[in-house]
N, C-alpha and C positions, 0 to 999 in steps of 0.2 A: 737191350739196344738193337738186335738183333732182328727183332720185331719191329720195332719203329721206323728204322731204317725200309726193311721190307714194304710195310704197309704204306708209308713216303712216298718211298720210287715206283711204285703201282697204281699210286693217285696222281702223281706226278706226269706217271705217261696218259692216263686215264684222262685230267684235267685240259691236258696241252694235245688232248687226241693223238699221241704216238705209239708207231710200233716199237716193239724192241729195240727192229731193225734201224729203225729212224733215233730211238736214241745212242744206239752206237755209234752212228753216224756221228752224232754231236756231241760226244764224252769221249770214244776212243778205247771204250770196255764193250768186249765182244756181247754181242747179243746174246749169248749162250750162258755167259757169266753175267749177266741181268736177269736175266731168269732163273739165275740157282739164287741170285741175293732176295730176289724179290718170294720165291720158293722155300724162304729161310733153309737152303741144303747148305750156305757157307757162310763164313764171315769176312767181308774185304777187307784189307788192310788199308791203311791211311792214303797211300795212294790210290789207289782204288776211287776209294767214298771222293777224295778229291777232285781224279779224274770226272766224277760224275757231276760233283758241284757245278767246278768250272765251265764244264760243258754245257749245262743248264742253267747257269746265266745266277746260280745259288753260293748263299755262303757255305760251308760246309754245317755248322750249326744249323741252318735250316732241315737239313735230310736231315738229323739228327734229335730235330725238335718234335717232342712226343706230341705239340699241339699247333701242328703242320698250319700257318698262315696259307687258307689256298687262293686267295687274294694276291697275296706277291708271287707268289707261283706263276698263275698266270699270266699275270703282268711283265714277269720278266720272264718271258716263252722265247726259247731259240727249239728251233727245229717244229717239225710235225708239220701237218697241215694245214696252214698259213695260204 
């Protein structure tokens, strides 16, 4: 899960062209702690992965979907540069 998750929120920032920075901005999980998830160094807790959803405009099931729809991804894009 831990993998999927990671591989997700990398394509996530990738597809919606954001930094870190910029999706801290819009989830409210430190940039620093995006990059150990996405580095698979940690594993978030429920808050967390939600914090992230929310933020990103996602259900939490999606980051968690091993066969990442990157169609609705972008489609429902908050933050980056727009």
């Amino acid at each position: 899960m831990r993998h999927v998750l990671a591989t997700n929120l990398l394509s996530i920032r990738k597809i919606r062209n954001m930094s870190q920075e910029n999706m801290e901005e819009v989830t409210d999980v430190s940039a620093n702690e995006i990059g150990k998830i996405e580095r698979e160094e940690t594993s978030p807790g429920l808050d967390t992965i939600t914090a992230l959803a929310l933020g990103l405009g996602l259900e939490v099931k999606q980051l968690l979907d091993s066969d990442l729809d990157t169609a609705a991804v972008f489609l429902n894009r908050k933050g980056g540069s727009e």
